[in-house]
C-alpha angles and dihedrals in degrees: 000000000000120000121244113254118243122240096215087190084079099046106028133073136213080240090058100052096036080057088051106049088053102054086044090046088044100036094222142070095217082055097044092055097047093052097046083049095244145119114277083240100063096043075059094061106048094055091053093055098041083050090054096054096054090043095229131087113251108190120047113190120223114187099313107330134086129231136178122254115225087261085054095056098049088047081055103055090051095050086049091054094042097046081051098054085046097052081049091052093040089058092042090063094041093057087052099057091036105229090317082133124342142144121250121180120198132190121197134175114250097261089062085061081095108069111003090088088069091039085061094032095062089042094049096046087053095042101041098174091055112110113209138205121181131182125201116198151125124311076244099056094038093058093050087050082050093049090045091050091231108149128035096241136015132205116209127167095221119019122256107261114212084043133104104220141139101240101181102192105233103163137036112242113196106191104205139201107244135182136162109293095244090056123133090238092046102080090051137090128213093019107183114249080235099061096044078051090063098065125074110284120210102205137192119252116278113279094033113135096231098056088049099059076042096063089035088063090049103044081049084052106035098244131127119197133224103248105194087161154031125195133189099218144033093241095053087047090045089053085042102063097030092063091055096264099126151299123294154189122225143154109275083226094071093058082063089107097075125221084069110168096214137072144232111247117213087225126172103271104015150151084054099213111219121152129219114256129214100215135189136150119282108250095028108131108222126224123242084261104049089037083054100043087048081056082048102057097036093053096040108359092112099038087048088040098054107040088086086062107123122184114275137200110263143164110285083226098035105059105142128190118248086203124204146281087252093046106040111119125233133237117270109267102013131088111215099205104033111027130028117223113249111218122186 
């Protein structure tokens, strides 16, 4: 006899397939629940009763990871068509009522931790009814929320290669030589990149942005430095330099803080110029908020940005001007405020 089938309008919830998206997306119910902000408990829940309602498991475990079953891939296709004809409609009415209220999300890689909260702070203080997420993480992790098409906009300090994105340069990023203050190449001016080569280097993990514009400088130059460490954050590497362990290389925006215990080198090549970049896939259609903080950041990112600048050590010979929102230079070949750079 064959079996009724079941009208899951009726059974299942938006909640329990927004739970279960995200575990598929994710690939893991600790991750699911901490993204969705709930109890692994209750992530389980909500699966076994979705899975009750369509009469099929969805999920088969395998050691420790989790894959879908083929009636879990076709219930994922449909919720992604159907989150996605929400978000449209969602847009739709935005646009209607002009950003009035609204939701941005926003991933950026860990350096911009320094400035993007007043980024935010000055647009939500303009926008009150915009409700904003925002994700700090690793270059790694940012690239897989921009494959998977998870936020609505991305800041990297250098666009993804191999991608085919829209990056629209909004902010200068001077990347600087640091050492402890009381260094023996601290008090000089015009130090050859060779000889800052020649003192321990702690260096970001491979991959980092940052080490790569590094590497890029002393393969142009010839010169190959003496890595005795790597470390995962700016802090780590901050705390680092400043207790005598070596030279370094970091964004000028993480010395932002003040009271900083290192100084700026006046070093052959730098400051390397780079620009941060606000990045999303080409052909996304962006939604009244994220259209509007792109305005944003383009009108008033580098005034809001650097006004958390602090004086610095620095070299007596090697002072260096941040420059302004109104005197930053653009990429070659991109406009930023006409025109994004399209990078495949």
């Amino acid at each position: 006899m064959e079996r009724p089938t079941v009208n899951l309008r009726r059974y299942v919830s938006l909640r329990q397939l927004e739970v279960f998206e995200a575990i598929a997306r994710l690939g893991s119910f600790r991750r699911a629940a901490q993204t969705l902000h709930v109890t692994q408990p209750t992530v389980s829940v909500q699966i076994r009763k979705l899975s009750e309602a369509v009469g099929l498991p969805l999920f088969e475990q395998v050691g420790k990871r989790v894959y879908l079953t083929d009636a879990g891939r076709s219930l994922y296709e449909s919720c992604r068509e159907m989150f996605d004809t929400l978000e449209r409609f969602e847009m739709d009415v935005a646009n209607m009522k002009g950003l009035t209220r609204g939701r941005l999300r926003l991933a950026v890689v860990t350096t911009a931790k320094y400035f993007a909260p007043r980024l935010l702070g000055g647009f939500c203080e303009r926008y009150t009814g915009v409700d904003v997420a925002l994700k700090v993480t690793n270059r790694e992790r940012v690239l897989e929320r921009l494959q998977a098409n998870e936020d609505d906009l991305y800041i990297f300090g250098q666009p993804p290669a191999g991608v085919d994105v829209e990056a629209v340069p909004f902010l200068r990023n001077p990347l600087v030589a640091l050492a402890p203050p009381g260094h023996p190449l601290a008090d000089r001016g015009s130090v050859p990149l060779e000889e800052f080569g020649e003192y321990p280097f702690l260096a970001r993990e491979p991959g980092s942005g940052t080490r790569l514009a590094v590497e890029r400088l002393c393969d142009e130059y010839g010169v190959t430095l003496k890595v005795r460490m790597e470390l995962g954050s700016n802090e780590a590497i901050k705390q680092s330099v400043a207790a005598g362990m070596g030279v370094s290389v970091l964004s000028e925006h993480t010395l932002s803080r003040g009271g900083e215990e290192v100084a700026v080198l006046d070093v052959e090549g730098f400051p390397i110029e780079r620009h941060w970049y606000l990045v999303y896939p080409v052909g996304k259609q962006l939604s009244v908020a994220a259209r509007t903080f792109m305005d944003y950041l383009l009108a008033e990112g580098g005034r809001v940005a650097e006004t958390g600048v602090s004086a610095i050590p620095r070299s007596p010979q090697g002072g260096w001007p941040v420059g302004t929102a109104e005197d930053r230079e653009p990429v070659a070949g991109a406009n930023p405020t006409v025109r994004p750079e399209r990078r495949r």
